[in-house]
N, C-alpha and C positions, 0 to 999 in steps of 0.2 A: 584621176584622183586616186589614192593610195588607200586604201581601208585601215579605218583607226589600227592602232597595234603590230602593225605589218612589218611598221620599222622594228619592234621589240625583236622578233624573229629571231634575226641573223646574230642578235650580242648573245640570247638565252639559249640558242642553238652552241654559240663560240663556249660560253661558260660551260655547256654542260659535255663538252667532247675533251675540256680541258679537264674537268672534275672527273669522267670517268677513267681518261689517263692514269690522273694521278692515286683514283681509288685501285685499279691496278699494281699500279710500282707499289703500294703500301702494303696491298696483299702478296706481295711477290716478292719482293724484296727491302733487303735491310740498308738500301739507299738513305743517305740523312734528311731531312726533311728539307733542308732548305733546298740541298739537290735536285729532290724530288719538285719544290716550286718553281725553281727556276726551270727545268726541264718541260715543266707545264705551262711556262707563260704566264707563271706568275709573279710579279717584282720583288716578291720576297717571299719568306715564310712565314709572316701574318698575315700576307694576301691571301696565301692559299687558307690556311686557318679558317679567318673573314667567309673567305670562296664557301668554305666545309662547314662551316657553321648556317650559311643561310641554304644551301643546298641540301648539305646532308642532314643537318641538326647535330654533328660529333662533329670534334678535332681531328686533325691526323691524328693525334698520336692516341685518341682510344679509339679509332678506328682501326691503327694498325692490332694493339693490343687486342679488338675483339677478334681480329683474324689470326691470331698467334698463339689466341688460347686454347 
């Protein structure tokens, strides 16, 4: 038998190695964003948006602006 949750694991492990990615490239570079989601595995660039909004609580793009400031 599996232990309740076990399965959540491996999606919220995948989300969060794809999020840190992309929190990289944004501090790093002035890649466009959709570049930036598609590069992460993400289908577009509201997915990634969506991604950063339940993850990080910001968008890219005042993520990137807090690290540009």
């Amino acid at each position: 038998m599996v232990p309740a949750g076990i399965g959540d694991f491996p999606r919220a492990w995948l989300a969060e190695v794809r999020m840190a990615q992309a929190c990289r490239l944004l501090r790093t570079s002035a890649l466009p964003l959709a570049f930036i989601a598609q590069r992460c595995g993400y289908g577009d660039q509201s997915a990634l948006t969506h991604a950063m909004r339940k993850l990080r609580g910001t968008t890219p793009s005042a993520y990137r602006k807090r690290y540009l400031a």
